[in-house]
C-alpha positions, 0 to 999 in steps of 0.5 A: 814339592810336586817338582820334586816329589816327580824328579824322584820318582823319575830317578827311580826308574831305568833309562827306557824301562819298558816295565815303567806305568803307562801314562793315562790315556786322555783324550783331546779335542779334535784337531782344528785348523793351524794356530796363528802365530801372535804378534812379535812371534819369531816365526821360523816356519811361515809354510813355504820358506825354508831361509830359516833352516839348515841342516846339523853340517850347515848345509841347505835344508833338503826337507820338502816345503809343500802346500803349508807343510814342512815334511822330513826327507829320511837321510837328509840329516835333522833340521835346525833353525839358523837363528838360536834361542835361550828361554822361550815359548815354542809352538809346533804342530806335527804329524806322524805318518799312518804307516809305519811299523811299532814301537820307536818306529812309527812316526819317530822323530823330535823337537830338540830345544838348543839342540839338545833338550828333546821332547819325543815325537811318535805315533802314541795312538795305539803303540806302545814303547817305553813311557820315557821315549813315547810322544811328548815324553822328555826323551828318556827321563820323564814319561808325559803325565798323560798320553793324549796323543790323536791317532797317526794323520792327524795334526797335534799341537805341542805348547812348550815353554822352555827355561834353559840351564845356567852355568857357573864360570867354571862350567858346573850348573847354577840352574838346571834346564825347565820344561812346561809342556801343553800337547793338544792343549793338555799339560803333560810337563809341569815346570819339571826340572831336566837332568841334562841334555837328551842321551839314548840309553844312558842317564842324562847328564849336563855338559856346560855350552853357551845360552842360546842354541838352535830349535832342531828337528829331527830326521829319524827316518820317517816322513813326519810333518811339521807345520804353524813353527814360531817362537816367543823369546821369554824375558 
């Protein structure tokens, strides 16, 4: 019922509505050291090698690898694991620069599971933008159910446990795509249903593809940096 009641009240609501109610503001611990990865964990950044990575066309990643961090090299193209993924459990620690300018423009970028399902990263400290494209939104359908973002410069942790969609033979959905998200160990998504894969400015809507697909990081054109990336595949 809370799932539904949610996906409602996200329908009612225009893609990127700037007048849509702002997430509470919480405030989350301070930020500690990198988490380490469990056992039998796929880690796919160790904090040196990029062998895991390639870039959309499948050339050789470009990002830079220094000191631990995995950091984007604006105009290199988005970043995608070589290895793909169905139903998992992600972990990745991210920071937004501490310049930038406002909006969608300071920090911008996003963890895109199988290449298509985006969870927004985006200096939300202080900066206000539209609530389905702030930081840990479900990019442009469903706004966090609180912002507790740390300020720009400081390490953030999304916990996301991602279960993906299912598709008849003939391409239309037998199960829609589910999202659980932890940002700085606060639960901002709950088992909440998507309505398809990640658009801009339109309504998202389901095109049918196979069951594992690519972790994707994504060159927005700033220089956010990523550290402490493995996954769990989920049974």
């Amino acid at each position: 019922m809370i799932t539904l009641l949610v996906a409602l009240q996200a329908s009612a609501w225009p893609v990127h509505a700037m007048d849509r109610p702002r997430p509470p503001i919480v405030t989350p611990a301070p930020a500690g050291a990198a988490v380490p990865a469990p056992t039998h964990a796929h880690v796919v950044f160790d904090g040196a090698s990029l062998d895991a990575w390639w870039h959309v066309d499948s050339s050789a990643a470009r990002w830079r690898a220094v000191d631990g961090v995995l950091e984007v090299v604006p105009g290199a193209r988005s970043l995608q694991t070589r290895a793909e993924f169905g139903d998992v459990q992600l972990h990745i620690e991210w920071m937004a620069p501490t310049e930038g300018r406002d909006g969608q423009n300071f920090g911008n970028s996003g963890v895109f599971l199988m290449g298509r399902y985006e969870i927004q990263v985006l200096n939300s400290h202080g900066n206000d933008t539209y609530p389905d494209g702030q930081a840990a939104a479900i990019y442009g359908q469903y706004p966090p159910l609180v912002n507790v973002s740390r300020p720009p410069g400081q390490w953030q942790t999304y916990d996301i446990i991602f279960r993906a969609p299912r598709f008849h033979a003939d391409g239309t959905v037998a199960d829609s795509a589910v999202m659980t998200v932890f940002h700085n160990g606060v639960l901002v998504h709950d088992a909440v249903r998507l309505r398809g894969a990640t658009t801009h400015r339109r309504q998202a809507e389901y095109a049918p593809h196979p069951p594992r697909g690519p972790i994707m990081l994504q060159d927005h054109g700033e220089r956010v940096r990523f550290r402490n990336i493995w996954v769990r595949e989920v049974p």
